[in-house]
Each structure stands twice: as structure tokens, then as C-alpha cells.
N, C-alpha and C positions, 0 to 999 in steps of 0.2 A: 805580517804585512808583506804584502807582495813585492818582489822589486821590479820596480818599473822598465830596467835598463831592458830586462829580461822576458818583461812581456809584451805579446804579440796582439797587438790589434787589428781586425780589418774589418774596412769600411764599406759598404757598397750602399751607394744611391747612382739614381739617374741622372741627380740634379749635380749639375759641377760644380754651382758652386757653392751647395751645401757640403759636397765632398772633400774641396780643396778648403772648408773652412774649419770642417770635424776634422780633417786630417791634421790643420797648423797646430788647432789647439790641443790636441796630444802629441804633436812630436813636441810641442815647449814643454809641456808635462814630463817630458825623457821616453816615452813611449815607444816601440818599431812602430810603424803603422803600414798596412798595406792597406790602399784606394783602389777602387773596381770600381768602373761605372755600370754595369752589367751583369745581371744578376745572375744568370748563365756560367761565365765565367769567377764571379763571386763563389757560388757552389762550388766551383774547383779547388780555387787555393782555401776555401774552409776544411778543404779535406788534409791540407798540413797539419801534420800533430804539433808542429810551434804555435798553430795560432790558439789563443786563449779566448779572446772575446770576439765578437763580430756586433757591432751595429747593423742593421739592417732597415733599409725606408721600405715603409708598407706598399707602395702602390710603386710599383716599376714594370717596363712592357715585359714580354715573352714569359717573365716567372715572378708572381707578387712575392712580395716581401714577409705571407703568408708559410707561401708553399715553400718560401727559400728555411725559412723557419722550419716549418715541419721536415723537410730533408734533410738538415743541418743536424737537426736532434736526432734522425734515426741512424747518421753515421757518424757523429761526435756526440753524443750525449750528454760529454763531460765538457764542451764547451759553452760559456757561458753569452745569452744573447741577450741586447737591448734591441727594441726595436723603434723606430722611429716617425713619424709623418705629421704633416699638417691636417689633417682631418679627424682629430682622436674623438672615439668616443669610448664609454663607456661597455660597450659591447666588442668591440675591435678589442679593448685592453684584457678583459678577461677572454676571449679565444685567443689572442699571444700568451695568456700566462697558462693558457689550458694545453698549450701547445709547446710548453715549454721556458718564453722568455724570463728573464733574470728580472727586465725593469719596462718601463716606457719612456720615451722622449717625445715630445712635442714641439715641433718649429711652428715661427720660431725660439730661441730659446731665449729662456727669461734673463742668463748669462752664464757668462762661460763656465762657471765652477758648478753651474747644473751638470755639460757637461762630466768636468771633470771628474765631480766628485759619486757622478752615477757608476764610470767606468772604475773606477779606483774601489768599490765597492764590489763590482761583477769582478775584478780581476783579483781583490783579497778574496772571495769568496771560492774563485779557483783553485786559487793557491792553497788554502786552507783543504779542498778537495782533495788535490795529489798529495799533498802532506799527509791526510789522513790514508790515501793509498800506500803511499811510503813504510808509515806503521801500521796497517796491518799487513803487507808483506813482510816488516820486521819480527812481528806477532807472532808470522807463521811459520817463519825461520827456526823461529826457539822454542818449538811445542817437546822439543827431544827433553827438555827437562821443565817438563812439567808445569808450574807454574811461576818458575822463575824467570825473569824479566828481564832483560840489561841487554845494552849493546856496548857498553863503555869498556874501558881495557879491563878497571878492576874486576868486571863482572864474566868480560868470555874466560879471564883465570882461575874463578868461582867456578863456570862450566867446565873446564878441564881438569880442575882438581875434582870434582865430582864424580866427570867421569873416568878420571883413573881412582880414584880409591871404593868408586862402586863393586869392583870386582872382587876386592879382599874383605877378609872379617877383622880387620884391623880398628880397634877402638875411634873413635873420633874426637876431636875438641870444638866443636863451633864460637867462635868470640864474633861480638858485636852487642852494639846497643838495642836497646829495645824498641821491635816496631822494622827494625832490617830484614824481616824473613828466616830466623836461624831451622823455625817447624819445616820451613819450605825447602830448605838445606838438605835437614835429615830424611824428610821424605823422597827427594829427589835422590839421594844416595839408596835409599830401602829400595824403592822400587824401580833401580836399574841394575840390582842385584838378582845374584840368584835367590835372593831369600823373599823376591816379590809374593810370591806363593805363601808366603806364612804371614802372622802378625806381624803390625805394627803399633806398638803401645806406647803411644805421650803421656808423660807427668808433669806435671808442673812442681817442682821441691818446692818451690816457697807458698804457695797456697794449702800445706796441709800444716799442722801440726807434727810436733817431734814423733810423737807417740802412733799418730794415725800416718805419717810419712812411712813408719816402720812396715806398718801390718798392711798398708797399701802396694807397699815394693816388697817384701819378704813373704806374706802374708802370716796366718796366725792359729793355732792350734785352740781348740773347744777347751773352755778357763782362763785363758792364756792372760786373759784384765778383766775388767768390769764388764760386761757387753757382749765378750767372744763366747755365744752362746752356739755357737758349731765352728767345725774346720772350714776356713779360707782360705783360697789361691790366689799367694800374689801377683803382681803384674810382672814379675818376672817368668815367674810360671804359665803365666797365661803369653806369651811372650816369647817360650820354647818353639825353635829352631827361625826365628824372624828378628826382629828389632826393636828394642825397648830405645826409645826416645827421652833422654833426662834433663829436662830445661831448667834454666837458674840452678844447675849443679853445686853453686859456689855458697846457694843458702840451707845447706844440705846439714845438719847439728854432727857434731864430732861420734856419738854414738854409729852413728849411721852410717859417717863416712868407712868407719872399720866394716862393718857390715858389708859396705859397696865395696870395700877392697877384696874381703874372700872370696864374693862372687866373680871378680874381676882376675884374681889368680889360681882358683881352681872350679871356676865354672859348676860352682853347685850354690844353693841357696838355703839357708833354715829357717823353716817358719819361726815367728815371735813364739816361744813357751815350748818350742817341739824338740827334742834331743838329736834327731834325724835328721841327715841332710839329702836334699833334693837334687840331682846332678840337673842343669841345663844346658842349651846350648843359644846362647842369647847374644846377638851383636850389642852392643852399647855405644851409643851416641847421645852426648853430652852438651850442653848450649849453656853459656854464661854471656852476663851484659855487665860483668862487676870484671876487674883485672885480678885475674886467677894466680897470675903470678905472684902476685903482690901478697896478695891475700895467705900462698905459701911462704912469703918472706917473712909474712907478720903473725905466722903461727895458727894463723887460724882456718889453714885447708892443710890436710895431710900431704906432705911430700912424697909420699909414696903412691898415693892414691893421685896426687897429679900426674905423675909420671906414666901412672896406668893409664890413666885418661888421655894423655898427650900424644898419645902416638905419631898423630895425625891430626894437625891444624889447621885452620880454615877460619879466614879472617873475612867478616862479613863487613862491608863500609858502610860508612852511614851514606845520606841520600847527597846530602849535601855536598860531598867529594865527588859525586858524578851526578852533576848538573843535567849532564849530555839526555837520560836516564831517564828525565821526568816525562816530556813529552810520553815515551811508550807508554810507563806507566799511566800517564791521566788517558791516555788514549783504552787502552785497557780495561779499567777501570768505567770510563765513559759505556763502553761498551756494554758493562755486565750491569750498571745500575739501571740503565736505561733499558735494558730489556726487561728487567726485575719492574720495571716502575712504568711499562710500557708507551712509553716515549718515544719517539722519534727522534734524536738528539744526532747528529751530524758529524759535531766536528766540537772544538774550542777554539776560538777567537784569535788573533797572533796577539793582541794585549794581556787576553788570560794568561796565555800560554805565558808569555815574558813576565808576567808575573810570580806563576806556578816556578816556575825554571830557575826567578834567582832568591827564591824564599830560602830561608835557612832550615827548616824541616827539622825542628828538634826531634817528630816526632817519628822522624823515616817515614816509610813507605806506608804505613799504617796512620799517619795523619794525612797524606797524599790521598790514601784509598776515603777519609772523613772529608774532606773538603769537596774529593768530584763528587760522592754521594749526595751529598746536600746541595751540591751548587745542582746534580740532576733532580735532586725532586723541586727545588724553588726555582729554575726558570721559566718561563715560559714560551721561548724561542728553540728553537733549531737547534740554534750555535748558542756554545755557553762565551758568556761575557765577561769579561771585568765585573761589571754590578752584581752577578750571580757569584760571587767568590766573597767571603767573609770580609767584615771592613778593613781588616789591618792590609788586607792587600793591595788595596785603594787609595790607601795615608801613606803622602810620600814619607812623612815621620815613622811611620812603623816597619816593622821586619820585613811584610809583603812585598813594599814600595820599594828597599833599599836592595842596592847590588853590595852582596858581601864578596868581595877579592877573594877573600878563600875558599867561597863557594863557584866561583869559576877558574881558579888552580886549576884544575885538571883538564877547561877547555882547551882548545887551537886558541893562539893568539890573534887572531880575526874574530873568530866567535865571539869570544869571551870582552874584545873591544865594541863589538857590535853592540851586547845587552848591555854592557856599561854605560856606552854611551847613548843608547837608548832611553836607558831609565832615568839618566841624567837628564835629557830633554824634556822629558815627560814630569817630572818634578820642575823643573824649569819654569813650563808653560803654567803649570798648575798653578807654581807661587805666585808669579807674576799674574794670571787673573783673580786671585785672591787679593794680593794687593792692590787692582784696580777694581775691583767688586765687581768683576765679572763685565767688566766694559769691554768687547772686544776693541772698538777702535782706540780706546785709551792705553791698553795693554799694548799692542801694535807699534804705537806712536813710541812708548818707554823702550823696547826692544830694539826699534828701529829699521821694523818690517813693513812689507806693504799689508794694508789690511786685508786685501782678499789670500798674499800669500799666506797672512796670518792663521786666516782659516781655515785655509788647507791644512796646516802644521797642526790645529786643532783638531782637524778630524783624523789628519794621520796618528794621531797618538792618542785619540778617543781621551782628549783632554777634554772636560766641561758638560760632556753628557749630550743628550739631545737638545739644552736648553742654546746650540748652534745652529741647528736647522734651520734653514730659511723662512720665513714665516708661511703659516698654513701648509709646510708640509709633514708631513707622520709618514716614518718610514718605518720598518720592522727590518730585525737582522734576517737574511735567507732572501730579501728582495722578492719572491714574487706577490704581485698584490701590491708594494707598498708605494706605487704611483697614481693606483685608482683616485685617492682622493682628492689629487689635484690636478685629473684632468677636465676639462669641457666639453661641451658637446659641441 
């Protein structure tokens, strides 16, 4: 949601005192607002990079409210235009939206919260535009490691331990839960190495078998078991002078782990059944989501084989400790589905986003990458919405709806007051039109608001759905088009 204090509106009609009346009813809104009666002059100050929206009346002397349009878009593009007049028809409205506008207005007006709530719509819509600017210039900031993401503290220390330990052959430990990125870790370290040039070989330990874990990482001599009907090259071999990647290291059987220790202190390998050893030279980088430590304490990881392993540790956080973090990511994400799925997709909503942002993410970044996915192939809009995001994000009872304190720990204290008390209000309104079955003026009355301020607070926090629209209007999120069908001719 935009903030109002912040944004800029300007007006231009010929009529004064259509100007001085669009101007009252957004400076009570909190709005700046600059009036022009003069469309000449209107062109000028639309050329401030503070103004965000402009009204514009169709029919004005020296420059119509056409051509003020048409100008307007080829040197602000990113500003967003309503346009206005008493003579609407249906052919005026589509050459404004072909031309660029946001919305239409028709005087006079049916009342003021037409206004309002058209401009408050053009101006989140804005806002949701530079925001989207903001990350992908963040996006492009961090392309130096590869496809890891973050701008939060824990994450540019992620990016500096990466790039200082790129440069040695010093073992690695990655820790983190499942679903954090630890693949994206290791790759980011391999190939800002000198060893880009050679392999890079992933396993996963806990998806094989004891016996197939063995002859998969050592590989295995002709007899060697049942099956070993010729010589194979293990993955460490295939892996000579580059990087063998070892995820869930921690579910690795005690056979094995001896095995992974010789490799690890004199850089040779023996295949399963072979008497010979294979000399390599293999980086090893390690990834667990179990506590490695522990696990040494309790006997059932080799202590010597951790300490191999440990050189060099690297603590991956879950999503939820860097709240800040999601944005990029849904942003990202938004990005690479919707080209996949050939969509045109814009932006996400400030409600989604506030949603996205205080969920708790059991599942890290890899349930984040599942939810934009699917909210990109089910919506049908531009801009993804609250209603395009799974239900628990919607129930103020569920995980989506609620602000966990510990998942904004690590904001600014402003921040992290803002979603709180955001999400508060928005379960707020929600209950309370629940309890009054969806009556706005009964709901109003209980709160002790004015009904029309009521309904703004409803649309500001996309409380109640469309079922608030004024009657016989249908709007669509992105605004262009969605006043055709309630104008006249």
C-alpha cells in the first residue's frame, strides 16, 4: 500500500471549480496535491519525478486532455493517469486506455470515495511499479553469486564468507534446514573457484542405499557384488581436480564414513572389491539440515570425520529470520514462472506481499519458490493478489494471516511495527464483518466509524473482497479497462 503522505498528485482542469473540489477531497485523504488550471503548464510540473499520478479533464483550450495524455506517457511513462470529463463515452474511454490511462472519471461524480478510492488504486499501483524497480535493481546487484538471493545482514555474511573461502581447497560444512539453498552454497563457492573449469558432482547420502551410497562415491571393481558385471568410476573420480558436493552428509552409515575419512586425509579413493588405490584431487563440500554436532556427541557421526569436514562453516538461516528477504525472493521467482508460463505478471500486491513476508516458512525458500509458482499459473490478473495465494494465507487463524514476533526479530523497529500492526487491523476488520454478516453499516456502527471512512479501511486492507464495490461496478486489478462498464454515453 502506498503511503499517502508521500504521494504526489496533480490535477489539471480548466474548470475551477472542479479543480479546487478534486483538490479538497485529496488533501483530506493526506495526499500533496498540486492544481493547474492550464494544461500547458500542467505538462510542466508532470515532468517532476515526485509526481505520481495526474488527473487530467478531457476537453481543455490550447492542449486537450488527450494530447496532455499522450505527452505525459512519452516522458513519464511510469506515471500513472486518470482521466476525466463530462461527456464520456465509450470510444473516448478506450483511446485514454489505448493511450495509456490508468482509470476514467466522469462528472459529475457519483461521490467522493469514487474519487478516492480510483486515485488510491492508480497510486498503489505505482507504488507497487518502483518497488518492483527497486528489486530488480536489487536482483542485479547480486548476480556475482549466482543464484543466491538476500539482502538481509545474515545473507551479505553468506556472500562474504563465500567469497573469501572460494579461493582455497579447504573442506567445507554447510548447516541449515531444508529448502535454504545449501546446493546453491556449494555451487556458488565451485564456481568462483579456480576449479570452475573442472567438475561439479552432487549426491544426495540419504537417497541411496548403504551398499549403492558406497559404489556410487568410491565406485566398484567387475564381481565386486551381485550386478558389478564391469569396472565403475566413482563420483569421486569422476569429480578429479573440481568438486564433489555431499548433501545430508549426517545420513551417511558408519562403513562409509571410514571410507569418506581416507579419502579426506590422503586424497586417494578404492574402488568397492579393488586392492588399489586411486589417488584424486577433489574439493569436498558437505551440507547437513540434522545438528552435526550432536549427532558427534551421541556417537553416531565420526569425530574425526567431523573435524575433516569442519574446516570451514557456513550457517545457512532459515527464511523466517530474514523476513526483509522475501519480497526479492517472490519477486524473483514471479519473474522466472511467469516467463516459463508465459504470462505477463507485473508485480504482487502490498496485501500479498504482507502476507508472503510475515508467514513462518517452515519450508524456506523452496516453499516460497511453491506458492509464487502456483499463485503464477492460477491467476488471472497482472498483479498477483491475496486470493491467488493458498487459503491459510487469507484465515486470519492460520499461519499466513498471523504476524509471528520472531519472524520479524530481525527487522528495524518501524518495519517490523508497521506489519504487525497491519496484520492486526486486517484481522480486526475481517472479524468484525464476520460478526456482523458482512453488514458494512452495522460493522461501522460496532467499531465506531463513519461508514464511508469504514470503507475505505476496507479497501485499504482488501478486507471483504469485491463483494464492497459499489454497485454495478467491476473493476479488474492493473486498472486499464475497468471503468468501461460504467460509463454512459
Amino acid at each position: 500500500m502506498s503511503d499517502k503522505r508521500k504521494t504526489r498528485i496533480l490535477v489539471v482542469d480548466d474548470d475551477r471549480i472542479v479543480l479546487r473540489a478534486v483538490s479538497e477531497i485529496l488533501t483530506r485523504e493526506g495526499y500533496a496535491v498540486t492544481a493547474i488550471d492550464d494544461a500547458v503548464e500542467g505538462l510542466a510540473a508532470a515532468r517532476d519525478p515526485s509526481v505520481d499520478v495526474c488527473i487530467l479533464d478531457v476537453k481543455m483550450p490550447h492542449l486537450s486532455g488527450m494530447d496532455l495524455l499522450k505527452a505525459i506517457k512519452r516522458e513519464r511513462p511510469d506515471v500513472e493517469v486518470i482521466m476525466m470529463t463530462a461527456f464520456a463515452t465509450v470510444e473516448t474511454a478506450v483511446q485514454a486506455v489505448k493511450a495509456g490511462a490508468y482509470d476514467y472519471l466522469t462528472k459529475p461524480f457519483e461521490n467522493i470515495d469514487e474519487v478516492s478510492f480510483t486515485v488510491a488504486k492508480a497510486a498503489e499501483r505505482k507504488a507497487l511499479r518502483d518497488h518492483t524497480r527497486v528489486l530488480e535493481e536489487a536482483l542485479s546487484a547480486r548476480t556475482q553469486f549466482e543464484e543466491l538471493i538476500g539482502q538481509s545482514k545474515q545473507m551479505r555474511e553468506v556472500f562474504q564468507l563465500v567469497q573469501t573461502v572460494s579461493h582455497s581447497s579447504a573442506t567445507v560444512l554447510i548447516e541449515g534446514e531444508s529448502g535454504t539453498g545449501k546446493e546453491l552454497v556449494a555451487r556458488a563457492i565451485h564456481f568462483r573457484s579456480n576449479r570452475r573449469d573442472k567438475p561439479f558432482v552432487a549426491v544426495n547420502c540419504s537417497a541411496l542405499t548403504d551398499t549403492l551410497l558406497e559404489s556410487e562415491l568410491f565406485g566398484h571393481v567387475k564381481g565386486a557384488f551381485t550386478g558389478a558385471t564391469a569396472n565403475k568410476k566413482g563420483l569421486f573420480e569422476a569429480a578429479d581436480g573440481g568438486t564433489i558436493f555431499l548433501d545430508e552428509i549426517g545420513d551417511i552409515p558408519a562403513a562409509t564414513q571410514v571410507r569418506l575419512l581416507r579419502v579426506l586425509q590422503e586424497g586417494e579413493v578404492k574402488r568397492v572389491g579393488a586392492n588399489d588405490t586411486i589417488k584424486v584431487d577433489v574439493r569436498v563440500i558437505a551440507a547437513t539440515n540434522v545438528d552435526l554436532a550432536r549427532a558427534r556427541e551421541e556417537g553416531r557421526f565420526r569425530e574425526d570425520l567431523y573435524y575433516r569436514l569442519n574446516v570451514i562453516s557456513i550457517r545457512l538461516p532459515p527464511l523466517r529470520e530474514r523476513p526483509g528477504d522475501v519480497p526479492l525472493l517472490a519477486h524473483h521467482f514471479l519473474k522466472v514462472y511467469a516467463q516459463k508460463a508465459g504470462k505477463k505478471i507485473t508485480g504482487i500486491s502490498a496485501a500479498a506481499m504482507e502476507a508472503l513476508t510475515c508467514n513462518r516458512w517452515v519450508g524456506n525458500v523452496r516453499e516460497l519458490e511453491n506458492v509464487i509458482e502456483r499463485a503464477v499459473v492460477l491467476t488471472p490478473r497482472e498483479v498477483i493478489d491475496l486470493e491467488d495465494l493458498p487459503a491459510s494465507f487469507r484465515e486470519p487463524s492460520r499461519g499466513g494471516g498471523e504476524v509471528e514476533l520472531a519472524s520479524l526479530a530481525h527487522l528495524p523497529y518501524a518495519e517490523a511495527k508497521r506489519l504487525a500492526m497491519r496484520a492486526f487491523e486486517r484481522r480486526y476488520l475481517s472479524s468484525l464483518l464476520e460478526k456482523h454478516a458482512n453488514n458494512v453499516s452495522s460493522a461501522a456502527r460496532s467499531a465506531g466509524v463513519d461508514r464511508s471512512n469504514f470503507r475505505r479501511l476496507l479497501k485499504q486492507y482488501e478486507v471483504g473482497g469485491r463483494s464492497f464495490a459499489k454497485p454495478g461496478e467491476k473493476r479488474t486489478e492493473g486498472g486499464p479497462g475497468a471503468a468501461l462498464p460504467r460509463l454512459s454515453a
